[in-house]
C-alpha positions as CSV (number, residue, x, y, z in Angstrom):
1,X,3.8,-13.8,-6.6
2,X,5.2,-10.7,-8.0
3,X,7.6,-8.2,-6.4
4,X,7.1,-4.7,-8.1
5,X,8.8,-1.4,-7.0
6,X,7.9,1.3,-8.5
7,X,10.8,3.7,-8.6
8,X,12.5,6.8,-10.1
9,X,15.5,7.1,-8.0
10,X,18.9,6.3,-9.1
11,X,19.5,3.5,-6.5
12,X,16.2,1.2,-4.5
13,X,16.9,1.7,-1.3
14,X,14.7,-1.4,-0.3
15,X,16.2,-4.0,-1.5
16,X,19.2,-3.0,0.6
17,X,18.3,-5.4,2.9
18,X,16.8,-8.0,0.9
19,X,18.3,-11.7,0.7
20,X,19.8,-12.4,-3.2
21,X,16.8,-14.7,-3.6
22,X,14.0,-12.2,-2.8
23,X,16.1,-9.5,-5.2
24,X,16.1,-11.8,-8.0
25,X,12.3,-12.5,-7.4
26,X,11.3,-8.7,-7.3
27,X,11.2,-6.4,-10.6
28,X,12.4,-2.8,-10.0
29,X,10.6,-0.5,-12.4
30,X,11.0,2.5,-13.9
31,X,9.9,2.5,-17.8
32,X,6.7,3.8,-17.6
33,X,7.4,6.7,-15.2
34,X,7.7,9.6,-18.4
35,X,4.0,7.6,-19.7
36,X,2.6,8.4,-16.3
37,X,4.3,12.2,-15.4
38,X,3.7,12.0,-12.0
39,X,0.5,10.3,-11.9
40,X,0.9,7.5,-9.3
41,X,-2.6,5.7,-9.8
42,X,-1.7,6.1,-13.7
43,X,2.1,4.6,-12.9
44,X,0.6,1.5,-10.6
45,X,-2.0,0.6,-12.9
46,X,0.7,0.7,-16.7
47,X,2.7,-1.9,-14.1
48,X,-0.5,-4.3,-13.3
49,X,-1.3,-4.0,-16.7
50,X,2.2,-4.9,-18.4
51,X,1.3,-8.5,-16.4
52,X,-1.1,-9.0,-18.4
53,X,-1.5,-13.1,-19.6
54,X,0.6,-13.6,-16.6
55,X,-0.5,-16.7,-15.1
56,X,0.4,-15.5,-11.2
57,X,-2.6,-13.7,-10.0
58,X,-0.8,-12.1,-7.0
59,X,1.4,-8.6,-7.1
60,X,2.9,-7.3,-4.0
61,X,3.7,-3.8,-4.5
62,X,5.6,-2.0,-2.2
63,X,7.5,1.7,-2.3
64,X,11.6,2.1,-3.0
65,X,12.9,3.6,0.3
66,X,11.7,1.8,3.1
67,X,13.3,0.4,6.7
68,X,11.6,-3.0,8.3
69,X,11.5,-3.5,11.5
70,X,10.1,-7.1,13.1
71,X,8.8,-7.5,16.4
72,X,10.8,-9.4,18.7
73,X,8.8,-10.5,21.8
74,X,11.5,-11.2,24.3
75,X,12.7,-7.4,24.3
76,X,7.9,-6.6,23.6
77,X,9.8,-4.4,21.0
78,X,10.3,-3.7,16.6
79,X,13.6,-4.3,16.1
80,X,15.5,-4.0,12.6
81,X,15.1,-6.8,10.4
82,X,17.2,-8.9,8.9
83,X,17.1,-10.7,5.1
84,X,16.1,-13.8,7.4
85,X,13.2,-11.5,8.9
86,X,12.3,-10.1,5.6
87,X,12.0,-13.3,3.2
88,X,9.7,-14.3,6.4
89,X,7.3,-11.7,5.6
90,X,7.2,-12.2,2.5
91,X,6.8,-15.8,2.8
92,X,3.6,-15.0,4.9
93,X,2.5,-12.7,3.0
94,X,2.2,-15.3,0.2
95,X,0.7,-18.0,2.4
96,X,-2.0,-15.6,3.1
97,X,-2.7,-15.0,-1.1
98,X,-2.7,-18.6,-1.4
99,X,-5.3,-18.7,1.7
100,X,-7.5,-17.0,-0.6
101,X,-6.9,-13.5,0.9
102,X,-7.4,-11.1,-2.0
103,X,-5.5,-8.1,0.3
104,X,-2.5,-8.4,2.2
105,X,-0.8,-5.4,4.3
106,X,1.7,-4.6,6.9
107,X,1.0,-2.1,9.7
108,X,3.2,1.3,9.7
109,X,4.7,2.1,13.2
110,X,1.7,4.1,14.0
111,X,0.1,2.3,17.1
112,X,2.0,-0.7,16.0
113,X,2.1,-2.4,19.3
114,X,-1.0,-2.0,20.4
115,X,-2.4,-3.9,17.5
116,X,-3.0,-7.7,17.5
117,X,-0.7,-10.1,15.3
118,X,-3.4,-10.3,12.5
119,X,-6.3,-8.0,11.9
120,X,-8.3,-6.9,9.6
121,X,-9.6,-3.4,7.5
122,X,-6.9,-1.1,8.4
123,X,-5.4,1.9,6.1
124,X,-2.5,0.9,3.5
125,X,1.1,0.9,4.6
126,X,3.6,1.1,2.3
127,X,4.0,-2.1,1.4
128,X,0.4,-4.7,0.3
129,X,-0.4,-7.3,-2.2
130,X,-3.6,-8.0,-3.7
131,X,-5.1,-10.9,-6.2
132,X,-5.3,-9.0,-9.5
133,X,-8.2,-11.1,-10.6
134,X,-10.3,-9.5,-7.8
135,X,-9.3,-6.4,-8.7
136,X,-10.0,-6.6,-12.5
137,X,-13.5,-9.2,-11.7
138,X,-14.4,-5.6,-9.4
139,X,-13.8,-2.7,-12.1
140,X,-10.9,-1.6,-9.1
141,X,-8.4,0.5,-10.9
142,X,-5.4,2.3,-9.9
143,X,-5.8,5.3,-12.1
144,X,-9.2,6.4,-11.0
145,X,-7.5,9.0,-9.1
146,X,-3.8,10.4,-9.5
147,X,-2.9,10.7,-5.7
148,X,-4.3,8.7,-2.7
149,X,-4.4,5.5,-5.2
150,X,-3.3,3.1,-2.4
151,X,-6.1,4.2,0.0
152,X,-8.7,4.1,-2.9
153,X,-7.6,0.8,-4.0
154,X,-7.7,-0.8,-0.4
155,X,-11.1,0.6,0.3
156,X,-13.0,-0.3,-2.6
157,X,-11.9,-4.0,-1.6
158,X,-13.3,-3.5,1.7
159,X,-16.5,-2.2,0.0
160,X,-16.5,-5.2,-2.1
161,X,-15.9,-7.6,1.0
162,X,-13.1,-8.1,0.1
163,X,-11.1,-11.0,2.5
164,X,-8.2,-9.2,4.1
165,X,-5.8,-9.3,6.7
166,X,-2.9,-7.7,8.1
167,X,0.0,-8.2,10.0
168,X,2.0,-6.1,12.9
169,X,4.8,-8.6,13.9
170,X,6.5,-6.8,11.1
171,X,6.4,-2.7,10.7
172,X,7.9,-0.6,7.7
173,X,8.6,2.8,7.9
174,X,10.4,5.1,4.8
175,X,13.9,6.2,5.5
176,X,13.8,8.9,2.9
177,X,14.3,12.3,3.3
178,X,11.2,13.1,1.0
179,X,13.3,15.0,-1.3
180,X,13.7,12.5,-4.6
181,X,12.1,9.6,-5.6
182,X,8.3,9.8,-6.6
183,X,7.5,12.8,-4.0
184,X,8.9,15.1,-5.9
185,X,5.6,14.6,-8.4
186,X,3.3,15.8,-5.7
187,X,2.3,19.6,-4.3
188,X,-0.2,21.1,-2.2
189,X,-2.6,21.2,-5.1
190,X,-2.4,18.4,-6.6
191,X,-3.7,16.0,-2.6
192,X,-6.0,18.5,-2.3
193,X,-7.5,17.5,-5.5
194,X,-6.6,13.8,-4.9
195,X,-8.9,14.2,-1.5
196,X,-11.5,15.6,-2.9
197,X,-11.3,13.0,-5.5
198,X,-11.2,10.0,-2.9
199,X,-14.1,11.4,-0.9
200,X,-16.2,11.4,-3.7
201,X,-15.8,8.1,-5.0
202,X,-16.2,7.0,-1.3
203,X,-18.8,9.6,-0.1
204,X,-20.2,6.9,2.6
205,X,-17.0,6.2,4.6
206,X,-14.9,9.0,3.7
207,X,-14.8,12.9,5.3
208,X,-12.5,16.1,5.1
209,X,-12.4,19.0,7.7
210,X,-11.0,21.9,8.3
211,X,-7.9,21.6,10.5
212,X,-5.2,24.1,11.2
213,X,-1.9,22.7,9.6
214,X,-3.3,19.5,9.0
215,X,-0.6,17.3,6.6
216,X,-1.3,14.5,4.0
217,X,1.8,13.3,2.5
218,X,4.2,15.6,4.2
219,X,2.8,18.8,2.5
220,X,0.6,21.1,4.7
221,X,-2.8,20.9,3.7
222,X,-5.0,22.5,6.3
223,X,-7.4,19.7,6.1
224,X,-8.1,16.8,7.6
225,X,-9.4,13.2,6.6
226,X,-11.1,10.4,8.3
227,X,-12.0,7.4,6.8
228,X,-14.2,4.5,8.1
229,X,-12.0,1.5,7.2
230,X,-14.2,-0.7,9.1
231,X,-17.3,0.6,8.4
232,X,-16.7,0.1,4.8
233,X,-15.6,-3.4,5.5
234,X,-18.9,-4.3,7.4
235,X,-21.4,-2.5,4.4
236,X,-19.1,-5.0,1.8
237,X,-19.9,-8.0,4.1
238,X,-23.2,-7.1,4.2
239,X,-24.0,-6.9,0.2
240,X,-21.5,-10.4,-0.2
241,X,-24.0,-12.3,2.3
C-alpha cells in the first residue's frame, strides 16, 4: 500500500503526527505540480500513473494539512490522535484493501457521531484509498475533470458497484488556513465549471440549485449540490448482479 500526498507547501503538515515508520512508508510529492498548473484531477492522475509496473495495487491518497481525531468511547467523544491512533487507521484501512474493498474512506467531522463504525457510499473525506486495478479495469480517471476529482472518482465506483466502506471511529479535519498549499489554484470560476462538469458526467445522481451564498470549497458560489451517493451505489449493484 502506497502513501501519496500531494503537496505544494514548503512543509506537510500531516505527517506532523505520523509515527517514523508510517513517514518512511508515505511519498510526499511535489514534481509534477508545474506539469499540472493547478489542475488537481490532472495532478492525482501524473501521481497514479508514475506507479505504473508497480506490483502494489493499493494507493491511499490523502491531502497535506490535516488534524485526526479518533473516537474514544469512554468520554462517546473524537479526541486528538496519536501516532499509535494513526498507524491504527492506516493499518485498517489496509486490512479492508486486502478484504477485497476496492474504496476505502474516513468520515469528516460532519455528522460524525451519528454515523455507525462502518458504512458504506458516503461523499470523500480528505483522506481514501482505492485498488488502482479497478480504477484502470473501469476507464475511472482523475483528470476527467480539473476540480471536484475526489467526488467524481468515488462516485463512478459507486456506479460501477464498486465494494466500499467507511469508517467514523477516526475523523479528519484540515487545520489550514486555506491560504497556501493547493487552494491557492482554485477561484469562483474555475468550481463553477468543475460542477457543472461533475453533474454532467453524473446527470442521474447528481443536481445544482440556486442557493443564496451557497459555498463549495470555501469560495462563495451561490449554488448548491446534492448528490445521491447511495442511489448511485444501489443502480451499480444493480448492473453487477
Amino acid at each position: 500500500m502506497k502513501i501519496i500526498i500531494p503537496t505544494n507547501r514548503d512543509k506537510v503538515i500531516s505527517t506532523e503526527s505520523f509515527s517514523t515508520e508510517l513517514f518512511l512508508n508515505s511519498e510526499i510529492v511535489s514534481h509534477h505540480n508545474d506539469k499540472a498548473d493547478g489542475n488537481m484531477g490532472l495532478l492525482r492522475q501524473l501521481y497514479i500513473e508514475d506507479d505504473e509496473g508497480d506490483e502494489d495495487e493499493h494507493i491511499v491518497m490523502l491531502d497535506d494539512d490535516l488534524k485526526f481525531e479518533t473516537y474514544c468511547h469512554l468520554s462517546d467523544k473524537y479526541v486528538k490522535s496519536n501516532s499509535s491512533d494513526i498507524d491504527r487507521l492506516f493499518l485498517w484501512i489496509k486490512s479492508k484493501l486486502e478484504e477485497g474493498y476496492v474504496y476505502v474512506g474516513v468520515s469528516n467531522r460532519f455528522m460524525a457521531n451519528t454515523k455507525p463504525s462502518e458504512y458504506e457510499a458516503s461523499a470523500p473525506s480528505m483522506i481514501y484509498a482505492f485498488n488502482k486495478s479497478f480504477l484502470e479495469d473501469n476507464l475511472i480517471r482523475f483528470d476527467d475533470i480539473e476540480l471536484c476529482e475526489d467526488w467524481h472518482v468515488a462516485l463512478s465506483v459507486y456506479e460501477c458497484g464498486g465494494k466500499n466502506i467507511f469508517t467514523s471511529d477516526w475523523i479528519v479535519t484540515d487545520v489550514s488556513s486555506g491560504k497556501g498549499g493547493l487552494e491557492l489554484s482554485r477561484n469562483k470560476g474555475k468550481i463553477i465549471k468543475a460542477m457543472n462538469k461533475f453533474k454532467e458526467l453524473h446527470e442521474d445522481f447528481v443536481s445544482i440549485k440556486s442557493k443564496s451564498n451557497g459555498k463549495q470549497q470555501r469560495h462563495i458560489t451561490d449554488l448548491g449540490m446534492t448528490v445521491q451517493w447511495k442511489k448511485a451505489y444501489k443502480h451499480g449493484l444493480s448492473l453487477s448482479t
